[in-house]
MARVEXVEX-730759 format. One record per residue: y, x negated, z of N, C-alpha, C in turn; residue in three letters. Coordinates in steps of 0.02 Angstrom, whole numbers, plus 50000, padded with zeros to 5 digits. Layout:
# MARVEXVEX-730759
YXZYXZYXZAla...
***
This chain:
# MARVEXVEX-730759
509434878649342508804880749373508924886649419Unk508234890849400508564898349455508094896249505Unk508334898449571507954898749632507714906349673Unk507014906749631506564915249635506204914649730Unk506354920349754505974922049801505524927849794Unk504974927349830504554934849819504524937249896Unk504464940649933504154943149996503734947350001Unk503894953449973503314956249946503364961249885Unk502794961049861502494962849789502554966349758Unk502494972949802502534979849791503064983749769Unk503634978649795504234984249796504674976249747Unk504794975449698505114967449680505404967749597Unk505614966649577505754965349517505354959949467Unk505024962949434504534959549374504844958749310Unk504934953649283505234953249206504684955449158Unk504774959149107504304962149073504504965949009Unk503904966648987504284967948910503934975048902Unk504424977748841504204984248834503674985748791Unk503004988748777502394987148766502274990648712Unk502624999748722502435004648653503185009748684Unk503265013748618503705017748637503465023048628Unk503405030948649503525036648605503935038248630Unk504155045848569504605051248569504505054348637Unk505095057948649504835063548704505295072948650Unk504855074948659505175081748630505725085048679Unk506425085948628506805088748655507105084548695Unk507235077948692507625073948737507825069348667Unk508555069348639508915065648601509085057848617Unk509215056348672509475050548682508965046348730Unk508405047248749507885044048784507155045448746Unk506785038048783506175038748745505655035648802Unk504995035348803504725034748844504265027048841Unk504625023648878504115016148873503475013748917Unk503205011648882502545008848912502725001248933Unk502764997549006503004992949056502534989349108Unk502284984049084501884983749144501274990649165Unk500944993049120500414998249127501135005149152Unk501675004049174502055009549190502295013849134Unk502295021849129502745025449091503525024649127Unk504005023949078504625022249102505005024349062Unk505435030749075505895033549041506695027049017Unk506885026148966507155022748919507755023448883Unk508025019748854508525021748828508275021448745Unk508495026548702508235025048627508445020548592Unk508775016048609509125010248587508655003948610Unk508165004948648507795000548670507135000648607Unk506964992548598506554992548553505774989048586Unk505134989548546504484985748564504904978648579Unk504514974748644504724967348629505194967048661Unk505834970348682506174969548727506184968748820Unk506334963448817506324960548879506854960748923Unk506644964148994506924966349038506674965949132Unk506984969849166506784970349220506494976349258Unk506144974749271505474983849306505574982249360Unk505914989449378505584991549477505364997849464Unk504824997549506504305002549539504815007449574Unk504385013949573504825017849613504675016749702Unk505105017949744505255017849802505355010549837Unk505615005549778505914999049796506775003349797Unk507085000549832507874999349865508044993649827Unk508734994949788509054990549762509774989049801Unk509884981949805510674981149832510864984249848Unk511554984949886512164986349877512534981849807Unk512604977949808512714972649765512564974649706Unk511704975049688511644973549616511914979049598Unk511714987249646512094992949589512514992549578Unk513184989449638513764990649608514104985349550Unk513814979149543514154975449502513604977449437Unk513374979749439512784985349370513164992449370Unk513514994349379513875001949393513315007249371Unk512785006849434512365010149437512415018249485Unk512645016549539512835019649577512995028049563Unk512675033249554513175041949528513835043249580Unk513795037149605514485039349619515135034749603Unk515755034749552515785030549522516465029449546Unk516495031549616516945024449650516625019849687Unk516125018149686515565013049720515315008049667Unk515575009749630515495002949539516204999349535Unk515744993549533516344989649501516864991749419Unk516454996249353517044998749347517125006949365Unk517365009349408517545015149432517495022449360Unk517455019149299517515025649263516785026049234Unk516435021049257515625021249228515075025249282Unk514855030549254514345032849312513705031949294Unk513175030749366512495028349353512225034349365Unk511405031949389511095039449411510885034849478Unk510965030949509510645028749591511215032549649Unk510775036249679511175036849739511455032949795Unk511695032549828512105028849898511465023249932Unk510945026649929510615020849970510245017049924Unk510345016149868510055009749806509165013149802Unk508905019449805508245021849823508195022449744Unk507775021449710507355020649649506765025849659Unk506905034649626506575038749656506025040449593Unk505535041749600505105045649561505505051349517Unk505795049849457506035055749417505765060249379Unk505865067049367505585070949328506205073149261Unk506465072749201506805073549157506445076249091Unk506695083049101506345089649059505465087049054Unk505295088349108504505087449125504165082249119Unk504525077849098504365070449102504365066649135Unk503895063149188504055058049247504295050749224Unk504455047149233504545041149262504355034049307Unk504055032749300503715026949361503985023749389Unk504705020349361505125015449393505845016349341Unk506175010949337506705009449310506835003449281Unk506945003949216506914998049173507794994449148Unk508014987349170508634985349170508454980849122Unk508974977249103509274971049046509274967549079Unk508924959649078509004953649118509714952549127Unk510134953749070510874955749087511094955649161Unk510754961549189511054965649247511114959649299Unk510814953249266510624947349334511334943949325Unk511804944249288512144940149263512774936749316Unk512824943449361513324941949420513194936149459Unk512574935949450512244930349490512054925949489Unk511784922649394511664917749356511744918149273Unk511924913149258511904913149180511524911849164Unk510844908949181510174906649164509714914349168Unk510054919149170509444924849169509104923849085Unk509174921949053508874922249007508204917648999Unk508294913649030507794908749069506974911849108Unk507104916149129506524919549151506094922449094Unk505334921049108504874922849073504584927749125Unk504214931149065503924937749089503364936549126Unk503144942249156502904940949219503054937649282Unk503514935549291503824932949352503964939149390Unk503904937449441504034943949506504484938349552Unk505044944349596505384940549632505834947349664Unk506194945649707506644952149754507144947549783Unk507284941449787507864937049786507964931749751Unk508504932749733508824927049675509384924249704Unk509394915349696509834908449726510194912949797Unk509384914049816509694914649897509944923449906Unk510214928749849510464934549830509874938449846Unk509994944649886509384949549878509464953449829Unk509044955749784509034960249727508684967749762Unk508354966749798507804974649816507474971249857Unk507134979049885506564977349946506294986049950Unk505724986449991505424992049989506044996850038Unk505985002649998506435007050032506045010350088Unk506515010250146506325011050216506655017150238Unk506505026550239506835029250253507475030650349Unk507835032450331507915031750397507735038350435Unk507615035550490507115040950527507755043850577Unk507705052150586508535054950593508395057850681Unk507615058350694507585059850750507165057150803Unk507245055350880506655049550903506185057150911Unk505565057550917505015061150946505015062151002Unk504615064451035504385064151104503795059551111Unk503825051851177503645050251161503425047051107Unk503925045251077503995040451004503965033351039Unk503525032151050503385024351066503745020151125Unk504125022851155504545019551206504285017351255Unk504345011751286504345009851349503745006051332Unk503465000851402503154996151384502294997251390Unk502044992251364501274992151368500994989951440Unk500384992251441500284991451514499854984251493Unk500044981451573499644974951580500114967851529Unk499664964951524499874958151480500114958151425Unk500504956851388500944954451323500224953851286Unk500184954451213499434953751159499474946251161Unk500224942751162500174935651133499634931051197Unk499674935051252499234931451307498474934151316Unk498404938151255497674941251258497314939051183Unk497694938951142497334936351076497284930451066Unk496524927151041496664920751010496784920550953Unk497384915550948497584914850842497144915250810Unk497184920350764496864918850694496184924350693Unk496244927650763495634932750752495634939550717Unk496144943350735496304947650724496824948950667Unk496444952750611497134954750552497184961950523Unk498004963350521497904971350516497714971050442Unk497714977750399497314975850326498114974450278Unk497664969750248498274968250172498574975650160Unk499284972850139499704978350101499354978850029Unk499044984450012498684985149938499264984749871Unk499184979949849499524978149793499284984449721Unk499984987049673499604990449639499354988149578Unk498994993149534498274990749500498914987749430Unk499324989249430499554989149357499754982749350Unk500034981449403500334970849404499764966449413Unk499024972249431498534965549438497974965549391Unk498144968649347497594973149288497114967249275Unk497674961549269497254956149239496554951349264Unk496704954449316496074953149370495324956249370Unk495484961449297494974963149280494634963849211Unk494664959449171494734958249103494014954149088Unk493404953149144492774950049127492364956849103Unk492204957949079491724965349063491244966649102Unk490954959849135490374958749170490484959949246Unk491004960249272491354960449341490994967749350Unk490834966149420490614974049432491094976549492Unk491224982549473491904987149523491714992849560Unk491994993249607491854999949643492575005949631Unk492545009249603493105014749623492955019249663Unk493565019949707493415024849750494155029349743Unk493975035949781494585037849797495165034949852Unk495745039749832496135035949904496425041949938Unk496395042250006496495046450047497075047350082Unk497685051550089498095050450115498225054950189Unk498275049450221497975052650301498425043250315Unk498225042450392498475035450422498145030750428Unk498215023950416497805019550421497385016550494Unk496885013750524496685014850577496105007350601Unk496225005350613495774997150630495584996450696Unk494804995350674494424994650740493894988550739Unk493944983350786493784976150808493354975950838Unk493074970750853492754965750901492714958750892Unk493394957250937493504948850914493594945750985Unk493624939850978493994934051041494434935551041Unk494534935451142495074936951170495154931251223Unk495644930651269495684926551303495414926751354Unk495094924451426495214928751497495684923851522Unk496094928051559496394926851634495944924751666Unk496054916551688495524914551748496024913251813Unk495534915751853495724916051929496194908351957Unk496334908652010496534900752043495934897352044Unk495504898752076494704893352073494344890752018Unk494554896051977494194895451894494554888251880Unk495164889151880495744885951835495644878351882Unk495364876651936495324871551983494484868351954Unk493964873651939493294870351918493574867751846Unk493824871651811493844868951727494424864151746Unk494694861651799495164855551784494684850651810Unk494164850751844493654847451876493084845451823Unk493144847551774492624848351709492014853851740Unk492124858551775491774863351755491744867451707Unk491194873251688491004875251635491414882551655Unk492104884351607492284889951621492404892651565Unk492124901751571492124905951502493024906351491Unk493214903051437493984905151432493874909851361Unk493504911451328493504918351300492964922551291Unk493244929551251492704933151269492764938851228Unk492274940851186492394947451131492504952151183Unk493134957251170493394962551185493334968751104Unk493394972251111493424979351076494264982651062Unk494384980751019495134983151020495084990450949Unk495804991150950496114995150879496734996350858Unk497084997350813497514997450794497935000850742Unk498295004850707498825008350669498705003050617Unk499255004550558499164999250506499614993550525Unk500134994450599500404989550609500514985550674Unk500314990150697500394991550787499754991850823Unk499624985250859498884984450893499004989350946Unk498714992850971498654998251007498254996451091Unk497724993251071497254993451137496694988751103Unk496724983251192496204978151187495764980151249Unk495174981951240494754985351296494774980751360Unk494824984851403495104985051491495714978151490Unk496234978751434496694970751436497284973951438Unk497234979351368497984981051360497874988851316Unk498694992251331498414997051291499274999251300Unk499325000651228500075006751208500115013751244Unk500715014151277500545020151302500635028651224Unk500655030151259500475037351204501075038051180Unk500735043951107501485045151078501435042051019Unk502395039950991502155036750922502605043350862Unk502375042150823502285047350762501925053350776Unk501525053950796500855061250820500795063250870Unk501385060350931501555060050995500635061951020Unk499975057851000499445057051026499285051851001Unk498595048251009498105042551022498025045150964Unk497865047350902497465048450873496815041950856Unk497115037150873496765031250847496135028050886Unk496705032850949496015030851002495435035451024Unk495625040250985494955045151010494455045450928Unk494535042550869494225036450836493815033350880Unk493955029450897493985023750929493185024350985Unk493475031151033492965032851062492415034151040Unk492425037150964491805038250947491455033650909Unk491745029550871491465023550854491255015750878Unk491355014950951491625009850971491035006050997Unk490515009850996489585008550983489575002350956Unk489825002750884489625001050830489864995750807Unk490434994050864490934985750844490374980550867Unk489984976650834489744970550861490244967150857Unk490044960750900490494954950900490624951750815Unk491434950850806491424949050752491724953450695Unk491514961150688491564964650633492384966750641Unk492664970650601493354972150590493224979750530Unk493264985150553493164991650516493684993250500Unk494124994050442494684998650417494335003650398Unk494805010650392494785015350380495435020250372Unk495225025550364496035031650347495595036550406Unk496265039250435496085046750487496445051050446Unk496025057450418496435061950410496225068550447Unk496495074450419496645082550455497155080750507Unk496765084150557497195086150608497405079850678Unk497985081450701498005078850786498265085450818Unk497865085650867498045093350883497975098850830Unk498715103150821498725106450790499295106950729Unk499325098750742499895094050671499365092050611Unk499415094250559499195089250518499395081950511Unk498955078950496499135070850498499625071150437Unk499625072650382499975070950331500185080750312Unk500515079550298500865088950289500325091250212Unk500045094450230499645100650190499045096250147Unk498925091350195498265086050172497835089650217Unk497435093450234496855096450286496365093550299Unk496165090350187495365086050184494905093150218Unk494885098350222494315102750249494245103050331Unk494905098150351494875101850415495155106750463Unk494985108950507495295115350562495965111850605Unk496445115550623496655111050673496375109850737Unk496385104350758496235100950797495425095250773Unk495315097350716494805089650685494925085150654Unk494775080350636494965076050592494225072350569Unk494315067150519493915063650489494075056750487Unk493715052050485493795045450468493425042250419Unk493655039550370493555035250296493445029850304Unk493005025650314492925018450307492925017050227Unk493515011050209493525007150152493565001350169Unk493404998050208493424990550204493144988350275Unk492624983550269492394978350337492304970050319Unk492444968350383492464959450354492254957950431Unk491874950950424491544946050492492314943050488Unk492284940250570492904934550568492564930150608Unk492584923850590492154919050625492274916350680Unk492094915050751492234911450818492804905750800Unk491974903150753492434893950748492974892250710Unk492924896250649493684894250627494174899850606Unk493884907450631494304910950615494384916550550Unk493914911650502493484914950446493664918750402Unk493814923150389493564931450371493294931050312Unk492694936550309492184936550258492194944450246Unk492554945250183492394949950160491674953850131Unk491554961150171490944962250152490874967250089Unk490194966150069490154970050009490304976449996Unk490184981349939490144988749962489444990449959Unk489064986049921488134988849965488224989450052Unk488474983450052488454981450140488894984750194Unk489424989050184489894996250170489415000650186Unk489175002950128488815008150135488245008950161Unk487785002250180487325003650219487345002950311Unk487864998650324488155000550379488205008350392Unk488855009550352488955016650389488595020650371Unk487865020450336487365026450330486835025450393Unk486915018950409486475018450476486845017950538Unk487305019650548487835022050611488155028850594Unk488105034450547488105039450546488955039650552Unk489225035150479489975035350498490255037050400Unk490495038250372490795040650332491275036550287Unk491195036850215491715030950191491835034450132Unk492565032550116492885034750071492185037349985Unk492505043549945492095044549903492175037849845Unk491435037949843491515031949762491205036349707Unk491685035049639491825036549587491475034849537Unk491395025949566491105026149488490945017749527Unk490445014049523489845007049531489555005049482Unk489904999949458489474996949394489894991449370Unk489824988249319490184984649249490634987149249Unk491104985549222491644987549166491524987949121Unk491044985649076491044988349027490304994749037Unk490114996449070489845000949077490155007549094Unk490785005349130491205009949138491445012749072Unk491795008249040492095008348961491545012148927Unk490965009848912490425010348863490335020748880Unk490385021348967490255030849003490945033948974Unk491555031248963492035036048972492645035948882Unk492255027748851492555028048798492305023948735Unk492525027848674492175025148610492755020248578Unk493425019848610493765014548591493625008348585Unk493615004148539493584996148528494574994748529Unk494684988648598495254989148609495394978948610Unk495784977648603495884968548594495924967448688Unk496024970648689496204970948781495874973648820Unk495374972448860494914980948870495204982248963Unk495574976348979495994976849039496414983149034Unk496804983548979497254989048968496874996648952Unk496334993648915495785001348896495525003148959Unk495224999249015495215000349078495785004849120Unk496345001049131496895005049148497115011449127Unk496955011549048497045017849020496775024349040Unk495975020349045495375026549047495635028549134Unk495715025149181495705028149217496285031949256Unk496895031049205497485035249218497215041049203Unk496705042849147496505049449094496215050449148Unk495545050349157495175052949221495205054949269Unk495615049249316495685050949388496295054049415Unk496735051849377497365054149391497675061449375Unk498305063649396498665069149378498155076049406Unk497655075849465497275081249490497405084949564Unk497175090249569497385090549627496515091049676Unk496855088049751496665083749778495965091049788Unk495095085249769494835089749784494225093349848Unk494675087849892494505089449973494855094450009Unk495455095149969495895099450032495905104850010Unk496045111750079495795120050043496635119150001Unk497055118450022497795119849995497915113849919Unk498205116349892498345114249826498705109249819Unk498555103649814498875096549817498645092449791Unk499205087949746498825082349707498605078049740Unk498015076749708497635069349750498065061849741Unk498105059749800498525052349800498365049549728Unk497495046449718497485042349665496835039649678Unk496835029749653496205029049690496365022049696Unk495975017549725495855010449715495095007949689Unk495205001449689494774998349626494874990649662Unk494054989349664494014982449698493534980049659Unk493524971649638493064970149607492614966649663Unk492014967449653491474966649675491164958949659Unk491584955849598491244951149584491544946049604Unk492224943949606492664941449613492874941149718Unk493394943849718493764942549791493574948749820Unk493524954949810493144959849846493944964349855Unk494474961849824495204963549851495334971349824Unk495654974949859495554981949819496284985049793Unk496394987049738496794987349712497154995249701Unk497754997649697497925004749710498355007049635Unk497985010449620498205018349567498415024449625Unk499195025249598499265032549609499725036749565Unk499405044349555499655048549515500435049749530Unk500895050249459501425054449472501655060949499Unk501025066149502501275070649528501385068349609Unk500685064249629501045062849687501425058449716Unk501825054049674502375051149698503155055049679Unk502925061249663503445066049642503455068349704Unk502915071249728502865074649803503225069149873Unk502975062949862503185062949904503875058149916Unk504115056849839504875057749809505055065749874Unk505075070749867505455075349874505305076749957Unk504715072849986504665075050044505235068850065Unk505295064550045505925057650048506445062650057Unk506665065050012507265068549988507485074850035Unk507035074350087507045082250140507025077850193Unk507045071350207507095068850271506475069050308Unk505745069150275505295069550326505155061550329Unk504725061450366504585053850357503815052650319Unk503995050150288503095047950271502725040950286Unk502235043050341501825038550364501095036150342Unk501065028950336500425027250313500065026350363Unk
***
């Protein structure tokens, strides 16, 4: 018996089989496989039906697995020293380009598990996992960051610790967006109705109004032991980064700095902060400018330096009594922020799926999950981005079903995980 762990999704090893092959012109010894909705450059020895292991690009593999896989290009770091791979030193699984051909991930032989169990053959497809009998196989690659900032986050928050200001269970930063290709299957009713939207690459940005605690005085704390009636909570106005709560109004607050060595989050914040009733939870993306930094390098979105914009894609109620969260619609999205004069990501395309199918294709397919996936690699993808004045591919998009869990799901183009493959590869950091 094997013993599979998952942690997270995104970055993990999926067993999976290879789906279609073609040729690639002018490349003799490789061919290009279709994986899990991924293009995945191949070995020509690989046939339809063969079953193996997929990672996504910008998952981190071992130390371990490359070297007892003599993966490693450097081939005194393999177990056998005269075999060379193509992974560099830090196990990074990069977005490849080979004679103009990208890559999505990297495709292994359940083989490669063998150091570790003889039961790899045992695994059925579709299983996802990133540790095996206790062994880490991968995890999302984490660049290392080579210089602190000014004002890079140091030193402490003013006032109270969050754990003495939040009550459990109110506050949540947004799900890590799982991508569309491992969850395709989630959309295979014809009748499901979807929202596509674009996706914006700028920083993520969360703004509240939930229960908080109060600090009660000595007298307070003497009536409520007396059975008096004392307020022990109380909606506050907070916000937050995609990871890092920032500020709980007049409780607590991060001092400045960070990544953008500014608030950007909080001068957001100021301008929307009207609009938090008790209860609601607004995600969104900030992009352009802080100051006279772009938020994301040569992303503008149409702005000057020193403006920026904010994208609302997602709002949810969280309930007093038990904590709740209720995801809201995208009617209910969009009529919010048309009656608070606030802005949300562009949508693409509202309807069916098969209405979608029926606008963009005359294919009859056994799968229309995959004809879905297809159509909208053709469409949306491989463009450049068409908000910003400078020439850049657009991230991609996500896709939430409407009928179902409301959960939103992420497509993104190769050119831009080529880009920001190479901004990896120059040491910048890239922040969500």
């Amino acid at each position: 018996m094997i013993n599979l762990e998952l942690k997270g999704n995104n970055y993990c090893a999926s067993v999976a089989k290879i789906k279609q092959i073609r040729t690639l012109e002018n490349c003799d010894n490789v061919v290009m496989g279709e994986i899990n909705g991924y293009d995945v450059i191949i070995s020509k020895n690989c046939k339809i039906g063969d079953k193996g292991l997929f990672f996504p690009v910008e998952t981190q593999l071992s130390i371990k697995f490359c070297y007892n896989n003599n993966l490693f290009s450097d081939k005194s770091q393999n177990i056998n020293p005269e075999l060379k791979g193509y992974i560099r030193s830090s196990g990074r699984i990069r977005c490849e380009k080979f004679r103009g051909y990208m890559s999505d991930g990297l495709f292994l032989p359940l083989s490669s598990l063998s150091y570790i169990t003889p039961n790899f053959n045992t695994l059925i497809e579709g299983t996802q996992f990133d540790t095996i009998d206790g062994t880490v196989i991968c995890q999302k690659y984490i660049p290392e960051i080579k210089e602190i900032r000014s004002g890079g986050g140091q030193g402490k928050p003013k006032g109270p610790k969050i754990s003495d200001i939040l009550v459990p269970g109110q506050f949540n930063f947004h799900y890590s967006t799982s991508k569309l290709q491992d969850n395709i299957w989630r959309f295979e009713n014809l009748d499901d109705v979807v929202v596509i939207t674009d996706k914006w690459h700028g920083t993520s940005a969360v703004y509240s109004n939930l229960l908080t605690k109060n600090k009660l005085s000595w007298w307070q704390k003497i009536g409520k032991f007396f059975g008096n009636k004392v307020k022990t909570e109380e909606y506050r106005k907070m916000y937050a980064s995609r990871s890092v709560l920032k500020s709980i109004e007049d409780r607590y607050h991060t001092p400045e700095g960070g990544y953008y060595n500014s608030d950007i989050w909080g001068k957001v914040f100021a301008d929307i902060k009207h609009v938090l009733v008790p209860g609601i939870t607004i995600y969104g993306e900030i992009v352009g400018y802080t100051g006279e930094k772009m938020i994301q390098k040569n992303y503008n979105y149409g702005c000057k330096p020193g403006e920026h914009k904010f994208l609302v894609y997602r709002i949810t109620s969280t309930s007093a009594f038990d904590g709740q969260v209720a995801e809201w619609s995208w009617d209910e999205i969009k009529d919010f922020c048309k009656e608070h004069n606030l802005e949300t990501v562009k949508v693409l395309f509202y309807g069916t799926i098969k209405q979608f199918l029926e606008r963009v294709s005359s294919i009859a397919d056994e799968s229309d999950s995959i004809l879905l996936l297809d159509n909208l690699k053709r469409i949306y993808l491989e463009q450049d981005c068409p908000h910003c004045i400078t020439k850049v591919p657009a991230e991609g998009i996500c896709i939430r079903n409407e009928s179902t869990d409301k959960i939103a799901y992420k497509l993104k183009s190769k050119r831009f995980l080529l880009n920001e493959t190479e901004s990896l590869d120059k040491g910048e950091e890239v922040v969500e």
